[in-house]
Biopython code that builds the backbone (N, CA, C, O; Angstrom):
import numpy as np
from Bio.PDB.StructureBuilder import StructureBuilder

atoms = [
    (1, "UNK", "N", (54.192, 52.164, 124.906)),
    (1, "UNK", "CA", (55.536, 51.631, 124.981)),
    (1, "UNK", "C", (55.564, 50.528, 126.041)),
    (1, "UNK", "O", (54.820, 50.619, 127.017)),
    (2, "UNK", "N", (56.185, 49.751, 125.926)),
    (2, "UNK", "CA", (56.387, 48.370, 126.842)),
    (2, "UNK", "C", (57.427, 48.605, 127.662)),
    (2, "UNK", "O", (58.509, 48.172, 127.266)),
    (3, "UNK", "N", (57.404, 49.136, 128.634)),
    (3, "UNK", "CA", (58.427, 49.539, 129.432)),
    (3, "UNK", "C", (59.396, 48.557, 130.526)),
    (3, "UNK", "O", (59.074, 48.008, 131.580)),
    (4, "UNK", "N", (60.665, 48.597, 129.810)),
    (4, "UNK", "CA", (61.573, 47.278, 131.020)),
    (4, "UNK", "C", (61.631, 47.940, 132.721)),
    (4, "UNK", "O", (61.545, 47.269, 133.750)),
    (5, "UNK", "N", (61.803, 49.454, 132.614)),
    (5, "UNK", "CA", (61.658, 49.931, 133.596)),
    (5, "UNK", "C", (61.299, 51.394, 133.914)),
    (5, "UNK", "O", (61.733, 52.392, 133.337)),
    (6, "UNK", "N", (60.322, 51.334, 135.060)),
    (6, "UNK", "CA", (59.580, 52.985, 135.470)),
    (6, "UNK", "C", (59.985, 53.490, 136.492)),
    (6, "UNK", "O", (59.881, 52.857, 137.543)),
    (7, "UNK", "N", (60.556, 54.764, 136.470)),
    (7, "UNK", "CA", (60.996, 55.138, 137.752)),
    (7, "UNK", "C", (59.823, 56.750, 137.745)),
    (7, "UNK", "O", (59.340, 57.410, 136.824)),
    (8, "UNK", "N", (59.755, 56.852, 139.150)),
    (8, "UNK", "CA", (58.598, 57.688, 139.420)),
    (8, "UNK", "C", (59.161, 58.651, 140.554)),
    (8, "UNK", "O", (59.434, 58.238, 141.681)),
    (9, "UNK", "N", (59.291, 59.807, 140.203)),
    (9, "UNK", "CA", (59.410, 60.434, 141.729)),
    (9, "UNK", "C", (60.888, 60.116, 142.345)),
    (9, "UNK", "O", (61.068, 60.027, 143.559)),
    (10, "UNK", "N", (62.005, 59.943, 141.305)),
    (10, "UNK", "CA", (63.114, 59.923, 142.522)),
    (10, "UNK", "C", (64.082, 60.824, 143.320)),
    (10, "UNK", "O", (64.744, 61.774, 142.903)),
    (11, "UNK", "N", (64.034, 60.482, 144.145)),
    (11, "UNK", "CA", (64.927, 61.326, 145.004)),
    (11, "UNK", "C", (66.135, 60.786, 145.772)),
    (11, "UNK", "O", (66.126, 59.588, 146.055)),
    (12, "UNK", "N", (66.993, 61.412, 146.076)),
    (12, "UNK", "CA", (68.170, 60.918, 146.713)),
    (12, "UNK", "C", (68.833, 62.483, 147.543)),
    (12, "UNK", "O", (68.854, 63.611, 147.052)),
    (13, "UNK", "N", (69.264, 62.098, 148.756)),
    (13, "UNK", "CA", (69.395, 63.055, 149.250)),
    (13, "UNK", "C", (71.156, 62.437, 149.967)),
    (13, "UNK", "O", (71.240, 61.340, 150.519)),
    (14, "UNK", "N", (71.992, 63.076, 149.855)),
    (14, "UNK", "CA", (73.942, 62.557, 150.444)),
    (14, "UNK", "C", (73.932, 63.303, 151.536)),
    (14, "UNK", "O", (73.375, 64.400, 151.544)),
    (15, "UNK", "N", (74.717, 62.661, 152.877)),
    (15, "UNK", "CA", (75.041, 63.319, 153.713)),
    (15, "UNK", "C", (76.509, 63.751, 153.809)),
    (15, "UNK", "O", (77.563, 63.156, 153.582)),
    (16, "UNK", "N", (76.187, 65.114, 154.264)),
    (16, "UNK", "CA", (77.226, 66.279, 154.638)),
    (16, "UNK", "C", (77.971, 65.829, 155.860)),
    (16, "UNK", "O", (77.240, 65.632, 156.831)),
    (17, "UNK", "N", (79.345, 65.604, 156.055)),
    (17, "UNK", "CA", (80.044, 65.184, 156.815)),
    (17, "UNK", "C", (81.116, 66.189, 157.587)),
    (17, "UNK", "O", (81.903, 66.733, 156.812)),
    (18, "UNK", "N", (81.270, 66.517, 158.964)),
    (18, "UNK", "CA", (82.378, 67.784, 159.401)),
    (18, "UNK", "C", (82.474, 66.866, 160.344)),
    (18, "UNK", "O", (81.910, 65.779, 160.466)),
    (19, "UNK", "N", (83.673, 67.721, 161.360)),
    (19, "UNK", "CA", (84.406, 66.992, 162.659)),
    (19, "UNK", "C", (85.898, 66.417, 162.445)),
    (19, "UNK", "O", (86.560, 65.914, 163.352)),
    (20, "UNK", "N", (86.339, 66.570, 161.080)),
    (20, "UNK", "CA", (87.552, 65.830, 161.003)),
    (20, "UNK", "C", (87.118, 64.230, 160.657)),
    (20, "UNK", "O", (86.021, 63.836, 160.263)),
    (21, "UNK", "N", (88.319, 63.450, 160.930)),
    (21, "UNK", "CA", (88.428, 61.836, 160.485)),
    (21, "UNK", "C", (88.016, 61.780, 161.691)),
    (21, "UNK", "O", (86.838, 62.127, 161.781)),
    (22, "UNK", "N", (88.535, 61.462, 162.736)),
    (22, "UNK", "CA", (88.246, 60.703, 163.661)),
    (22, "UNK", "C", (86.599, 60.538, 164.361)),
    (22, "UNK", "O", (85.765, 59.645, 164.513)),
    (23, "UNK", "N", (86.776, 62.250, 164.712)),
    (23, "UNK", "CA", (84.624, 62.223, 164.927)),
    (23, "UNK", "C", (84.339, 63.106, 163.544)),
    (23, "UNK", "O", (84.590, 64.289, 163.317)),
    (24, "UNK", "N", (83.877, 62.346, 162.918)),
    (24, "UNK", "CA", (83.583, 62.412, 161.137)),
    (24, "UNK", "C", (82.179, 61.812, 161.902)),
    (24, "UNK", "O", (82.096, 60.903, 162.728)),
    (25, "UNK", "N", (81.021, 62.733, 161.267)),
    (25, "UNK", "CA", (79.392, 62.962, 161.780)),
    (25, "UNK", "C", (78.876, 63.635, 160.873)),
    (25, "UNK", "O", (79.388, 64.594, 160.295)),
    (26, "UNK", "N", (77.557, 63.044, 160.652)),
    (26, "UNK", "CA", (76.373, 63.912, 159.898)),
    (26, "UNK", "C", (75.853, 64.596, 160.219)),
    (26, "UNK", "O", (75.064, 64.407, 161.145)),
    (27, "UNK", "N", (76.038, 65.991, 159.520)),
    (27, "UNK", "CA", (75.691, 67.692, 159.934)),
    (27, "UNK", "C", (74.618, 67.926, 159.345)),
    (27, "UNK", "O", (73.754, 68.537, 159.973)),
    (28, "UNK", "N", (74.358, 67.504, 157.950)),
    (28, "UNK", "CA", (73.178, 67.982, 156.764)),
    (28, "UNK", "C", (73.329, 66.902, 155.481)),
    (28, "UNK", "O", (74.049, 65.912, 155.347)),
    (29, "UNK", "N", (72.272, 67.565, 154.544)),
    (29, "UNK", "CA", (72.332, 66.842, 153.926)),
    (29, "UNK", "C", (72.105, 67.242, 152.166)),
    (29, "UNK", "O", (70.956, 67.577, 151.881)),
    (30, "UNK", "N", (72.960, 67.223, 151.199)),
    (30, "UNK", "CA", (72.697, 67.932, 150.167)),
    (30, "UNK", "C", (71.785, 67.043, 149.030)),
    (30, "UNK", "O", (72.176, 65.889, 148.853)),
    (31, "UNK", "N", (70.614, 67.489, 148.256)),
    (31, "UNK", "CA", (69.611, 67.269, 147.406)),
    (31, "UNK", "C", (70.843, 66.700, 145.929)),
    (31, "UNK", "O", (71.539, 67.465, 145.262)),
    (32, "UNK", "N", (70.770, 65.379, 145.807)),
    (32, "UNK", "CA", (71.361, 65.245, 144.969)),
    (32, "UNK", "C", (70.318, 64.984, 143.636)),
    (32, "UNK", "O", (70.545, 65.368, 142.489)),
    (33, "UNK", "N", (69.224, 64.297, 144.055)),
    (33, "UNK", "CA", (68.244, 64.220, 142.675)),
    (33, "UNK", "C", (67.155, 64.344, 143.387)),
    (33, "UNK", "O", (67.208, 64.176, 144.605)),
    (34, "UNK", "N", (65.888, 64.685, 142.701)),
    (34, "UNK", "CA", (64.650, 65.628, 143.331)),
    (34, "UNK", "C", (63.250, 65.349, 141.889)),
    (34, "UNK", "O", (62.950, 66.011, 140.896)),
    (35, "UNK", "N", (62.731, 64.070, 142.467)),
    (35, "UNK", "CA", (61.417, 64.578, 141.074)),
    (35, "UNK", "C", (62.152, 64.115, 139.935)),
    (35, "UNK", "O", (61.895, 64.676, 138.870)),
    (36, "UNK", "N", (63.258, 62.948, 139.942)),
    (36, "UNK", "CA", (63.021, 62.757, 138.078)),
    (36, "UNK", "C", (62.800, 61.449, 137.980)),
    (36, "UNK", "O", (63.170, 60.497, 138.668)),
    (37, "UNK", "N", (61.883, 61.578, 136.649)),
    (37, "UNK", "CA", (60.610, 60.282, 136.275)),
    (37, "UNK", "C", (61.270, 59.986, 134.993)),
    (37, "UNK", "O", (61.734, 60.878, 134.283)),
    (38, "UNK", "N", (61.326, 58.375, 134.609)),
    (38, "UNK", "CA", (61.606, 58.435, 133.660)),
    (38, "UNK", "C", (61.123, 56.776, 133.694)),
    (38, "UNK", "O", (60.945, 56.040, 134.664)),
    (39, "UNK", "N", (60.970, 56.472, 132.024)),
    (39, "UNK", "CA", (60.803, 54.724, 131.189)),
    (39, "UNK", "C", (61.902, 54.496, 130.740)),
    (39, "UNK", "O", (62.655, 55.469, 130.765)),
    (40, "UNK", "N", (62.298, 53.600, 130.338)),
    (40, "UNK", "CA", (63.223, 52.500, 129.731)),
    (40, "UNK", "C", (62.194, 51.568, 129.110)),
    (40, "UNK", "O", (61.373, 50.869, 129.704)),
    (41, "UNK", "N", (62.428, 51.712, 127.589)),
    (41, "UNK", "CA", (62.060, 50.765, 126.935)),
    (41, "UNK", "C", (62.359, 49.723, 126.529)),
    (41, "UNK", "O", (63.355, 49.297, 127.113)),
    (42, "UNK", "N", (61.904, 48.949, 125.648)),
    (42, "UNK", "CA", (62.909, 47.424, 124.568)),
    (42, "UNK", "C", (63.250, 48.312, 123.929)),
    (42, "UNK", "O", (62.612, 49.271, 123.495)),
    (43, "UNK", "N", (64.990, 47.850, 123.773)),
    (43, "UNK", "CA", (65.838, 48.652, 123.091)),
    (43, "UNK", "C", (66.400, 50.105, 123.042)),
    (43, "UNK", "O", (67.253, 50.617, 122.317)),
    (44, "UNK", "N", (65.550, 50.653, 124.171)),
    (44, "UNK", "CA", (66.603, 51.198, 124.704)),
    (44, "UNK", "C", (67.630, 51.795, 125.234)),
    (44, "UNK", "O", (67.459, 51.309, 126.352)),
    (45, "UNK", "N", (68.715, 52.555, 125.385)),
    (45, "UNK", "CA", (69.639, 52.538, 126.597)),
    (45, "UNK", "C", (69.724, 53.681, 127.733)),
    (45, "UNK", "O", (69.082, 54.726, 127.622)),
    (46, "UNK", "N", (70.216, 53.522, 128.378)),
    (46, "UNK", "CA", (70.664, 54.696, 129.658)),
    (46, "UNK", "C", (71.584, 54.922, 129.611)),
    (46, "UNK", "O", (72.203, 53.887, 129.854)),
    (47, "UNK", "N", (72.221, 55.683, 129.438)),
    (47, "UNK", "CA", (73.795, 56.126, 129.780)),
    (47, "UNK", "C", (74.123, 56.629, 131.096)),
    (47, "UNK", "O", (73.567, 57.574, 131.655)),
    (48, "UNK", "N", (74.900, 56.049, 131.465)),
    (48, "UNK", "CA", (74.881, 56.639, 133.439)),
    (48, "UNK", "C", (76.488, 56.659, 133.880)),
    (48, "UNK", "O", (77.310, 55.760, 134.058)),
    (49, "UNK", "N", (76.542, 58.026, 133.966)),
    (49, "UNK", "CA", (78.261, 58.377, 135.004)),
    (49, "UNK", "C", (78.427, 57.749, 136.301)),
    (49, "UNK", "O", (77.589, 57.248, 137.051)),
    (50, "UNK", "N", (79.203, 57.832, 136.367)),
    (50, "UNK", "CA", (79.667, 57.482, 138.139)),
    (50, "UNK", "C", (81.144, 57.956, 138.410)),
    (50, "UNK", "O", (82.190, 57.807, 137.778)),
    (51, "UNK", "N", (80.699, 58.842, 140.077)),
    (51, "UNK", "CA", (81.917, 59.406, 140.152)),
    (51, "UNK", "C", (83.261, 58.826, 140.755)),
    (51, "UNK", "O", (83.240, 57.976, 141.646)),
    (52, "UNK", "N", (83.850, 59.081, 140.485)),
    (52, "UNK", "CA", (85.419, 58.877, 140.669)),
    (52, "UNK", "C", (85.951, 58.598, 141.856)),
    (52, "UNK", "O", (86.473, 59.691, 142.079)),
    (53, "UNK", "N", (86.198, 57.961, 142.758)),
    (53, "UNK", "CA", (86.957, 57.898, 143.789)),
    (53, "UNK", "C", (88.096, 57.717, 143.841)),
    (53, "UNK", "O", (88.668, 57.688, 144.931)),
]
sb = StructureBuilder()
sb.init_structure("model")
sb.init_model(0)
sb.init_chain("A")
sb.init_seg("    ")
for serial, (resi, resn, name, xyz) in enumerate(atoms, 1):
    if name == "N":
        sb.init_residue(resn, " ", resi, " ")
    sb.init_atom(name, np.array(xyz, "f"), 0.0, 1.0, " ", f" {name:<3s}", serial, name[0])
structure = sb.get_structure()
């Protein structure tokens, strides 16, 4: 396959926020994606959410 794009190994990790607004600080951090590999070929597509603010 002729691939437009390779992703290998991704990960993404969001930080966990406490203290209120004012001292609002990073406590931890939650595993949002871990290890996923994937191609994109010619022709084709990804379908991708995004959340809501």
């Amino acid at each position: 396959m002729d691939a437009l794009l390779r992703v290998n190994n991704l990960q993404k990790n969001l930080p966990v926020y406490s203290g209120g607004i004012l001292r609002k600080k990073v406590t931890n951090y939650a595993r949002a994606v871990d290890g996923v590999t994937f191609t994109i070929g010619r022709g084709e597509v990804l379908p991708a959410t995004f959340p809501k603010h």
